[in-house]
Every structure is written in structure tokens, then in C-alpha cells.
C-alpha positions as CSV (number, residue, x, y, z in Angstrom):
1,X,152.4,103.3,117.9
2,X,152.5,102.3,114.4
3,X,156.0,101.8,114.1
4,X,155.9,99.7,117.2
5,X,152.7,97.6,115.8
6,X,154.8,96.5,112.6
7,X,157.5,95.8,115.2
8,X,155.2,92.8,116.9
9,X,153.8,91.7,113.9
10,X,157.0,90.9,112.4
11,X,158.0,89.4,116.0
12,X,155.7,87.1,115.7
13,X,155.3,86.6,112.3
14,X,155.0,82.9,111.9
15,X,151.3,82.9,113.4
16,X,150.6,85.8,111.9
17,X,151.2,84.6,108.5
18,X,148.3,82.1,109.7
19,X,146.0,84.9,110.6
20,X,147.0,86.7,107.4
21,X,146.1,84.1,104.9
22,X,142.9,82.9,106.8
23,X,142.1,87.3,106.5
24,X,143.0,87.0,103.1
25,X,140.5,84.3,101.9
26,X,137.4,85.7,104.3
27,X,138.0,89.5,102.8
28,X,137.6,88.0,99.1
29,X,134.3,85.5,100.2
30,X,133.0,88.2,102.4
31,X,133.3,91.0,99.3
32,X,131.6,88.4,96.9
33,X,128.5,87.8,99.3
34,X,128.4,91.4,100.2
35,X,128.4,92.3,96.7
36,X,125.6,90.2,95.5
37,X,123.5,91.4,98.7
38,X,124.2,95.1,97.1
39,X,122.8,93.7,94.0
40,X,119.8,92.3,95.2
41,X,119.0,95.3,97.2
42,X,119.6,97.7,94.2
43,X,117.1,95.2,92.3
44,X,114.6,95.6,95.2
45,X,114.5,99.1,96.2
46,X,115.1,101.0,92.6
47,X,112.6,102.7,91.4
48,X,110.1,101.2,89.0
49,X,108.1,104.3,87.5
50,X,104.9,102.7,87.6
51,X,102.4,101.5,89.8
52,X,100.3,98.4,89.7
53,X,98.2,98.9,92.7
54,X,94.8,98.3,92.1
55,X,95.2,97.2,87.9
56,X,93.7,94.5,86.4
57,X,94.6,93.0,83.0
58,X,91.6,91.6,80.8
59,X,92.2,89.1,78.1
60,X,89.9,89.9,75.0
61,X,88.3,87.1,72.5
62,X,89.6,88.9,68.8
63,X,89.3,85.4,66.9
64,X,86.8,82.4,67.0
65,X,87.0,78.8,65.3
66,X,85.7,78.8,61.5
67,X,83.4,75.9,59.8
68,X,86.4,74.3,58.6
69,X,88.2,74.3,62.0
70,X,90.5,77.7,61.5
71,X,90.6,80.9,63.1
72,X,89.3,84.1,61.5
73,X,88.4,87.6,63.1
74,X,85.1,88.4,65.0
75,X,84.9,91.6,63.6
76,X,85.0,93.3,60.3
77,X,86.3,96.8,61.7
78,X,88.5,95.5,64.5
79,X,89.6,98.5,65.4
80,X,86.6,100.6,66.0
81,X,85.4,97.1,67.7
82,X,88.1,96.9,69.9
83,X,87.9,101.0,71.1
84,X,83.7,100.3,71.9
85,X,84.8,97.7,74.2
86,X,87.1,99.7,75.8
87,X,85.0,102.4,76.1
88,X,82.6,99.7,77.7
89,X,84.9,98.8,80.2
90,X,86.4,102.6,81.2
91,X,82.4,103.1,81.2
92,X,82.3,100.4,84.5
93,X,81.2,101.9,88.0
94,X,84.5,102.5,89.6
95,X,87.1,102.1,86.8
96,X,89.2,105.2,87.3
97,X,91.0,104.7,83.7
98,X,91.3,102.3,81.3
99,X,94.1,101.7,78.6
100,X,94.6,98.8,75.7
101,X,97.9,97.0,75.5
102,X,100.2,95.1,72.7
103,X,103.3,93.6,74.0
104,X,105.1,94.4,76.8
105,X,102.7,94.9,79.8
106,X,104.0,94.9,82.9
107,X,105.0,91.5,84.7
108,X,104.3,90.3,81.0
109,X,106.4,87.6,79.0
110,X,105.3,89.2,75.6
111,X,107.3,92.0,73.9
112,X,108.4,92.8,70.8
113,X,112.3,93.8,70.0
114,X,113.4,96.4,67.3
115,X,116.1,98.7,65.8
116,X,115.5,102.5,66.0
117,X,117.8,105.3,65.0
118,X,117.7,108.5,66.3
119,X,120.0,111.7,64.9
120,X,123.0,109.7,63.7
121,X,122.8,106.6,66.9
122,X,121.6,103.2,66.6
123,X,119.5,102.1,69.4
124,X,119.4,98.3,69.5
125,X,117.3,95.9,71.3
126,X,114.2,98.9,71.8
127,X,111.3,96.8,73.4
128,X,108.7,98.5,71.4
129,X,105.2,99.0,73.2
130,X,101.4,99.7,71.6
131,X,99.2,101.7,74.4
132,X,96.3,103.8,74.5
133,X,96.8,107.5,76.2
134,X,95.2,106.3,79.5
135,X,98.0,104.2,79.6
136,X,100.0,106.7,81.7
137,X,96.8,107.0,84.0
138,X,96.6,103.9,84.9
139,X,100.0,102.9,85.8
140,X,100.5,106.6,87.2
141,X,103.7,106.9,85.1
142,X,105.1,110.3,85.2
143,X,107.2,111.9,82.6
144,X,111.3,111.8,83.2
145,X,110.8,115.9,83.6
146,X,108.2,114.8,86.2
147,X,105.1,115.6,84.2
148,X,102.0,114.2,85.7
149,X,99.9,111.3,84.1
150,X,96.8,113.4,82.8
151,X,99.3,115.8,81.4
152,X,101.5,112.8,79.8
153,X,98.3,110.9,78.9
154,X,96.8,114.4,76.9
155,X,100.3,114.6,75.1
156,X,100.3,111.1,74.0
157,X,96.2,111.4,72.8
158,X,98.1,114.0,70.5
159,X,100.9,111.8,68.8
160,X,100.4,110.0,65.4
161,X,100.4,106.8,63.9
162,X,99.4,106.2,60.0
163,X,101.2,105.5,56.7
164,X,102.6,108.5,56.9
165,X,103.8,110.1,60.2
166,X,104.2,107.6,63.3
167,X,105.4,109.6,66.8
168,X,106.9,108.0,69.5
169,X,108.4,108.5,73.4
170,X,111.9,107.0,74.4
171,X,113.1,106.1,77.4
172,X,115.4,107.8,79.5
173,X,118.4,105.5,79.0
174,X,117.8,105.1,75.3
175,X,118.1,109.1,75.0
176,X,121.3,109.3,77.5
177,X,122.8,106.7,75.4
178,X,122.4,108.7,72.2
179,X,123.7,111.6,74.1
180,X,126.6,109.9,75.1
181,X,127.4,108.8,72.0
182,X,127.3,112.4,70.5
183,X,129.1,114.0,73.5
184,X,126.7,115.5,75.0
185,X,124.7,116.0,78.4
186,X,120.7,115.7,78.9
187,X,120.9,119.5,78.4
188,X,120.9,119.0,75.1
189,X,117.3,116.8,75.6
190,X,115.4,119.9,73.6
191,X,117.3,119.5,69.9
192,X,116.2,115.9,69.8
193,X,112.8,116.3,70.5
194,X,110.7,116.7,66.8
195,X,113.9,114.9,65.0
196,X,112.5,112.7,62.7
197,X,113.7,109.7,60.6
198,X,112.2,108.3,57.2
199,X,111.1,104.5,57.9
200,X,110.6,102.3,54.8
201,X,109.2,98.6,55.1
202,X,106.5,96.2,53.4
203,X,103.5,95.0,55.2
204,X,102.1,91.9,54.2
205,X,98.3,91.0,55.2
206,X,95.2,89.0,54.1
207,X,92.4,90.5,52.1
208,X,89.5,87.9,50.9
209,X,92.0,85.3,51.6
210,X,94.3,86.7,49.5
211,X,97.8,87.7,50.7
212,X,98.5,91.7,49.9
213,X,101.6,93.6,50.2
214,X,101.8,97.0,51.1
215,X,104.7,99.4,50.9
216,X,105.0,102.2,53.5
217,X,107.1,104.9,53.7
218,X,106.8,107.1,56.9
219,X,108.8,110.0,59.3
220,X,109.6,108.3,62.8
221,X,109.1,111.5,65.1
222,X,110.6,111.6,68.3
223,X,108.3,113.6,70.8
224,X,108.8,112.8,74.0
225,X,111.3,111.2,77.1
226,X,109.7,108.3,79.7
227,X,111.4,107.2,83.0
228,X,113.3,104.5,83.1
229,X,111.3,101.2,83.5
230,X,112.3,97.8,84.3
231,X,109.7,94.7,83.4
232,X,110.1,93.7,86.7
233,X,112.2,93.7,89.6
234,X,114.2,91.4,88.4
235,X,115.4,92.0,85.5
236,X,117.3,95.2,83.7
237,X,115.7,98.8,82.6
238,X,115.6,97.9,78.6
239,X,115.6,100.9,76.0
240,X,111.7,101.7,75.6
241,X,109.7,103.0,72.5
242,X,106.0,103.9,73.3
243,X,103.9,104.3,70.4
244,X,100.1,105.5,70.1
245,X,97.4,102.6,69.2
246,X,94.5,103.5,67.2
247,X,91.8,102.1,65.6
248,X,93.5,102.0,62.3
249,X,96.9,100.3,63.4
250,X,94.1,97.5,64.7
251,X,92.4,97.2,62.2
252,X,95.7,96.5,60.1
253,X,96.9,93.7,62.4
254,X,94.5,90.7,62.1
255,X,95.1,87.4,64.8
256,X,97.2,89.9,67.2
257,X,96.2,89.6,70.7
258,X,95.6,92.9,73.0
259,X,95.7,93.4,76.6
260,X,93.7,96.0,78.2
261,X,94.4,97.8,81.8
262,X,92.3,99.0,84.0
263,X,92.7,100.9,87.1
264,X,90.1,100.8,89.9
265,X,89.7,102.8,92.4
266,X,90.3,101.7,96.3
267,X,86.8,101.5,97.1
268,X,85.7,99.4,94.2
269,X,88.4,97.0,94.5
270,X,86.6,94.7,96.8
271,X,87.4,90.5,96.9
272,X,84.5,90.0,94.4
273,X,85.4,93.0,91.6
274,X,86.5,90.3,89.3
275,X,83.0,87.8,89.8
276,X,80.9,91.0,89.6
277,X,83.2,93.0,86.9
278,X,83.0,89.4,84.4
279,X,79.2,89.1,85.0
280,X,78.3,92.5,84.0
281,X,81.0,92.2,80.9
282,X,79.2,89.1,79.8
283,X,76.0,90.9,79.4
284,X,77.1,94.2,78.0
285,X,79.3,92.8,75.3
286,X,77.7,91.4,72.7
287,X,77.7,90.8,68.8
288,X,78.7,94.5,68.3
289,X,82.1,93.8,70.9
290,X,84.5,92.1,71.9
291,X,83.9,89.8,74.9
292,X,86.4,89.7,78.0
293,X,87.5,86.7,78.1
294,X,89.7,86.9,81.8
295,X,90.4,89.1,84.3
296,X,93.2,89.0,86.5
297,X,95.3,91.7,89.5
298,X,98.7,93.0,87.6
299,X,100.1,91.8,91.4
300,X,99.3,88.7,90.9
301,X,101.5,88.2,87.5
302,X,103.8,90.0,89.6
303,X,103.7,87.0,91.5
304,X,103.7,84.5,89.1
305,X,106.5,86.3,87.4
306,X,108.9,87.2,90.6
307,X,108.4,83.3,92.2
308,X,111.5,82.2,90.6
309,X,113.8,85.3,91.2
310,X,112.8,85.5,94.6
311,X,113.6,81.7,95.8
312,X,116.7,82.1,93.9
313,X,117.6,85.1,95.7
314,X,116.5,83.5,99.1
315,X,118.5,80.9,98.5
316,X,121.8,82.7,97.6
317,X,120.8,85.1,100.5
318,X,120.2,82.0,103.2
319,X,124.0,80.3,101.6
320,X,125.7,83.9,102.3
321,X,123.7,84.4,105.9
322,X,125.1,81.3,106.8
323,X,129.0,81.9,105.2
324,X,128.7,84.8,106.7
325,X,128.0,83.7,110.2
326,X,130.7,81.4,109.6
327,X,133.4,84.1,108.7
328,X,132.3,86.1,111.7
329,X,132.5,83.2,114.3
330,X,135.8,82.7,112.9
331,X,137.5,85.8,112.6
332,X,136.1,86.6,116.1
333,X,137.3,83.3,117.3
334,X,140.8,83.7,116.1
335,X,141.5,86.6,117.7
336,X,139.5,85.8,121.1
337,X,142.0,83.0,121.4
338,X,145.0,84.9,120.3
339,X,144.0,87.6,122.5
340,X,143.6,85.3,125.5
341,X,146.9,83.6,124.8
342,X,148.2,87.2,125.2
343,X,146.4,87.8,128.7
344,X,149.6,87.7,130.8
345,X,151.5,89.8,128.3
346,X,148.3,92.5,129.0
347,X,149.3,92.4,132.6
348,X,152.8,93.1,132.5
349,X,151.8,96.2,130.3
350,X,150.2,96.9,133.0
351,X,152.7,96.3,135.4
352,X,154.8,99.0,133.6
353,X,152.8,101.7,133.1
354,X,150.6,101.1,130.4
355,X,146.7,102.0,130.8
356,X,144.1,100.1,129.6
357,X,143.4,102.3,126.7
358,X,147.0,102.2,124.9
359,X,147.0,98.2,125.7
360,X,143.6,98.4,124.3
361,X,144.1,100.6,121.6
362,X,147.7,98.0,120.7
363,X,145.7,94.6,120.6
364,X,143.1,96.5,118.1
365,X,145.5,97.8,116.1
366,X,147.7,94.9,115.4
367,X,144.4,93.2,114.4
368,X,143.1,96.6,112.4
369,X,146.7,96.4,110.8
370,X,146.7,92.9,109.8
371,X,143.4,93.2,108.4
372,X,144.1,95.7,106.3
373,X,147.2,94.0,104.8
374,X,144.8,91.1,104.2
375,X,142.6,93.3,102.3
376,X,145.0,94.9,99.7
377,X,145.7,91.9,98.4
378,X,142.0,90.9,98.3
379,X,140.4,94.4,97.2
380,X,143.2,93.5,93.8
381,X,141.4,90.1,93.3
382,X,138.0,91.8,93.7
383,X,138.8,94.2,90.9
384,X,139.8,91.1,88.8
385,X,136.7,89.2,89.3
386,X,134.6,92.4,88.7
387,X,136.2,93.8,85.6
388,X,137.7,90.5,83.8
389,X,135.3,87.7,84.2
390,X,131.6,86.9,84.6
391,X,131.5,85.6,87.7
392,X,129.2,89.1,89.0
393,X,125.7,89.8,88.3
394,X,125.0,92.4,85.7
395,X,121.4,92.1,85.3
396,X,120.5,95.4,87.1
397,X,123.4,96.5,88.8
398,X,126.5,97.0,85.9
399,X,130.1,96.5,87.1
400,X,132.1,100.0,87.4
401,X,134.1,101.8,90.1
402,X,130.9,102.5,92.1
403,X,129.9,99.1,92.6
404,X,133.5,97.8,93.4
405,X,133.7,100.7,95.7
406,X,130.9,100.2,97.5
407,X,131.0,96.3,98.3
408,X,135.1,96.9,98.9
409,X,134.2,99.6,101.9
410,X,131.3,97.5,103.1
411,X,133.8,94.2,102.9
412,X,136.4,96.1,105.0
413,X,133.8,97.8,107.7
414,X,132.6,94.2,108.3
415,X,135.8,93.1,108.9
416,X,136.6,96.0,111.0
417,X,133.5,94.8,113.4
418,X,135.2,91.4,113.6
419,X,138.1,92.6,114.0
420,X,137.1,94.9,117.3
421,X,134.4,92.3,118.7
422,X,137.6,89.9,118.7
423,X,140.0,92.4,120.1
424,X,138.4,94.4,122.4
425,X,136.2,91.7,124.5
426,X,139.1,89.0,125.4
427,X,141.2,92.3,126.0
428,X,138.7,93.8,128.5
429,X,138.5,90.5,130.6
430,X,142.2,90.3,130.8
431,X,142.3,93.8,131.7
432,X,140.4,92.8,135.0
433,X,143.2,90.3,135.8
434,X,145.2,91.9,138.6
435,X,148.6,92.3,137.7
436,X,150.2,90.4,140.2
437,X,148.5,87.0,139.1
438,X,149.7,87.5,135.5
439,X,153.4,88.2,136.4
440,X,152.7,84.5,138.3
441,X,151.3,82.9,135.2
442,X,154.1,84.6,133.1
């Protein structure tokens, strides 16, 4: 049937030609749309490896207006100021955990960037983050070996952080990356763990308003792998470093704001937690603490965060819907009419034998075969446009085989739906025609 398929086509080739290049141009837009609906699905329904249901993010007062106008610290000992007022507000009736926070929350616009070298591999761009060992309790982050968040969170309590040794976890794709790079597979996850690396740098601070320089010199210790986590949904999984905060660190870093977390449980997080939750702080934290300045839900920085990405996305979404429709009204169009411009030429099949499944079968496959020479062509300029220019979104969904694969088969079953709904509909009305009256039309 083939053979006598390519035989018609090239009959009638001068419309087809039409039919091809109008194939041609809707398997190309089609593939684009379909592949940035991939991408916005991958974004939405990846996994994030935390969980900010029922978190709340208080803003801390660390500095106050001086005599002359400036800012200088509330506390002498920061530090061991800043752990009694979390321990004040872990300490609150229905607070399950509680963890403090520098750069990097979650749904946060504040991080800090760094350089970190493990065996003999660079890592660049490492979002570095400062949390407390409740941290993993209260997002409910589970280790990549799928360790639970008490067990993470009494591992962490362990690590360091002074002058001299400072212990830190990496993130999944920081550690495949280094294993990549060396040749190897996550089997070899076990010799990395405990490698260290010597870290020299000065640290300049203020002491009786004098400025001080301090040399350190201290072993980096890798101890431990996270899951991967993305800062939000829209945006990519970065390489991570988690690194212990203590009192010490702290009390080192004057002017530096902290964030802490708290989870709550269900039952406790009624609509007036935050009223009630702010009162109480206000009269529990006094000279000796820090006071809580603001309390807000995680998922509403979520919000705040995500309002942007999400009318963009609805708005590419609502433009491809409506292309889309377009393409499919057309396609189905083109070969309803064609189809009914055919119907006598169904009859006469008829007439001579043919059933209504081979005539059926014919009219499908001449479209199924045109289609698909449409979408050689196309599939090449989709490979193009993925691997040699900019034109797709790589923010959380990086070009490769897989991708192109994926939109290209999605692209061409779409296609094939158009291509049947425009075949096989006109074709079944003709086939009701009684034979005689299409040998009279004919």
C-alpha cells in the first residue's frame, strides 16, 4: 500500500507541495510551543526537597540607631544573644522546630556566591548557606541517601565551624559534577566524604572602633551529600554548600542580618498565630534578646516571589493555547476539504471492490505519509534551534537528546491526531454516499 501511496502523492503533487509546506511550518511552531510546555511542566512538577507548609520566617532587630545617628549592635555577645532568642522562640506552645538562617532561605532574594574545591575540581557559583541543625526539621529535608530530618539534623549538630576546622554538606549536583569530572559514578560518593582542603583568607572587623585584621587558616571538610534544591520553582537547582552556624561565627559577623524558621504544627497554625505569636514575642524578649521584629508564612514569599514567573508563564501558555488551536483547526481543515473534494473518488473505490477500511486506511495514510515527510525536515530545524542558538529555555530544563526527543515525539503524535481527525471524519461521511450517486457526481 505504500508503494501505491507514494504513487498518488506524486500524482498529485502540485497540491500536495501546498499541504507539505503548510506541514512543514506547523511541525516546527508546534515543536517550539510543545517544548516550552515540557519546560514549564518540568519546572512545576520536579521535586523541590523541602517543604514549606506550615513555616514562618521571623525578621530579628541585631542593630539600633546610635546618639550620633549610626548603627551599632544591641548586644555585646551576639551570638549567645541570638541562640537565647531562638531558644525563646523553639520554646513557643506549638513550634515543632525552629532553625536560624543567613542567606539563602527559601523563596529568598539573599544569597551569597562562592568558589569551593573539592579533590582536585573547582566548583563555581556554590550558593553558600548558614543554618542551625533544626534546619533539616523544619523544612523536612531528607538526605540524597534518604536519611530522615532528625537523623540529618543530629549529624549536622555534629559538624564544625572555628578558625580551625569548618565542615560542610554539598549538594547532589555539585558532587555528580566532581565525579564527572574525575570519571567516575556516585559509587564512588564514600572516598569523598572526610576529604578536606586547607582554606586561607583575612577577616577584617571592628574592635572599639578600630578596624582589625585577622588571618585564618582552616581544613574545609566535606561530610555530607543534600538533595538537589531549587530556590524556587522557577529557577535552576544551583550547587549548594550548607555550613553549621554557631554562636561564635555570630558573634564574628557584626551588622549581618539573620532569618529564623520555624515550623508549626497543623493545629497551632490557626489565622491569628502571627497576632498571638508577635504579642507574646514582644513580652518575652527583652534587654537580654533580641526582639522579632516580623513574622511572615514561607508561602506567602512564595507568592511574592513566583507572581512574575507565573504571569509570564500564563501568558506564553494562553499565546501557545491559542497557536495551537489555530494549527489544529487548520491542519484538520485542510484535509476535511481535501478529503471531501475526494468524496466521489471514495465511491468509485467502492464501486470496484474496495472496503471501507483499505479506502480508509488510503486517505489516512497519504496524510500519515505526508506528515511525516513534513517532519524530517522540521525535527532537522528543531535540532538546530536546540543545540546552536538560544532561542530555548535552559533555566531548569538543559538542552540534550532527551529534551529534543521528547518534544519531537510529542510534536509528531499531535500531528498524528490532526492528521486522523482530518482524515478519518470527512472519509466516514463519504463512505455513507451510495455509490451510485458518486459515479453521477463523477
Amino acid at each position: 500500500m505504500l508503494h501505491h501511496i507514494i504513487k498518488i502523492i506524486r500524482a498529485e503533487r502540485r497540491a500536495n507541495l501546498w499541504i507539505w509546506l503548510e506541514m512543514l511550518a506547523v511541525c516546527g511552531l508546534l515543536w517550539f510551543v510543545t517544548d516550552y510546555a515540557l519546560t514549564a511542566l518540568r519546572a512545576w512538577s520536579r521535586p523541590l526537597n523541602y517543604d514549606i507548609e506550615h513555616v514562618y520566617r521571623l525578621m530579628v532587630g541585631t542593630v539600633r540607631a546610635d546618639s550620633e545617628g549610626g548603627q551599632k549592635d544591641m548586644s555585646e555577645d551576639k551570638g549567645k544573644t541570638m541562640m537565647q532568642t531562638l531558644d525563646l522562640v523553639a520554646a513557643y506552645p506549638g513550634v515543632e522546630a525552629a532553625s536560624i538562617q543567613q542567606w539563602g532561605g527559601h523563596y529568598s532574594s539573599s544569597s551569597s556566591m562562592n568558589s569551593l574545591k573539592l579533590d582536585t575540581v573547582t566548583l563555581s557559583s556554590v550558593e553558600i548557606r548558614m543554618v542551625s541543625p533544626d534546619y533539616f526539621r523544619v523544612f523536612r529535608v531528607y538526605g540524597a541517601d534518604g536519611s530522615s530530618p532528625e537523623k540529618m539534623a543530629e549529624q549536622f549538630s555534629k559538624l564544625r565551624m572555628n578558625d580551625i576546622q569548618r565542615d560542610y554538606y554539598l549538594s547532589r549536583n555539585a558532587l555528580d559534577h566532581v565525579e564527572q569530572a574525575n570519571g567516575e559514578g556516585r559509587e564512588s560518593d564514600r572516598r569523598y566524604l572526610g576529604m578536606s582542603d586547607s582554606i586561607s583568607y583575612s577577616m577584617l572587623y571592628f574592635l572599639d572602633d578600630v578596624q582589625v585584621e585577622k588571618k585564618i587558616r582552616y581544613n574545609q571538610t566535606f561530610k555530607g551529600v543534600l538533595p538537589n534544591q531549587p530556590r524556587s520553582e522557577a529557577e535552576k537547582s544551583e550547587y549548594i554548600c550548607l555550613m553549621p552556624i554557631t554562636e561564635e561565627y555570630i558573634g564574628q559577623n557584626e551588622f549581618v542580618s539573620y532569618s529564623i524558621y520555624l515550623r508549626i504544627s497543623p493545629e497551632a497554625d490557626t489565622p491569628d498565630f502571627k497576632e498571638k505569636f508577635m504579642k507574646r514575642m514582644k513580652a518575652v524578649t527583652q534587654d537580654g534578646t533580641f526582639p522579632i521584629m516580623s513574622i511572615g508564612a514561607v508561602s506567602e514569599d512564595r507568592a511574592i516571589v513566583l507572581a512574575d514567573p507565573i504571569r509570564q508563564i500564563n501568558n506564553h501558555l494562553a499565546i501557545g493555547f491559542f497557536l495551537l488551536l489555530n494549527i489544529f483547526l487548520g491542519i484538520v481543515g485542510t484535509f476535511w476539504v481535501r478529503t471531501e473534494q475526494r468524496r466521489a473518488e471514495v465511491g468509485i473505490r467502492r464501486v470496484v471492490g474496495s472496503t471501507n477500511k483499505s479506502v480508509l486506511s488510503l486517505m489516512f495514510g497519504e496524510g500519515l505519509v505526508l506528515m511525516t515527510l513534513a517532519f524530517l525536515p522540521a525535527a532537522i530545524a528543531a535540532w538546530y534551534v536546540m543545540f546552536h542558538t538560544d532561542l530555548c529555555d535552559i533555566t531548569v530544563f538543559p538542552v540534550g537528546w532527551g529534551r529534543l526527543l521528547i518534544g519531537l515525539i510529542c510534536t509528531y503524535l499531535q500531528m498524528l491526531l490532526m492528521v486522523l481527525l482530518g482524515t478519518s471524519i470527512p472519509v466516514t461521511r463519504a463512505l455513507r454516499v451510495p455509490p451510485t450517486e458518486a459515479i453521477r457526481s463523477e
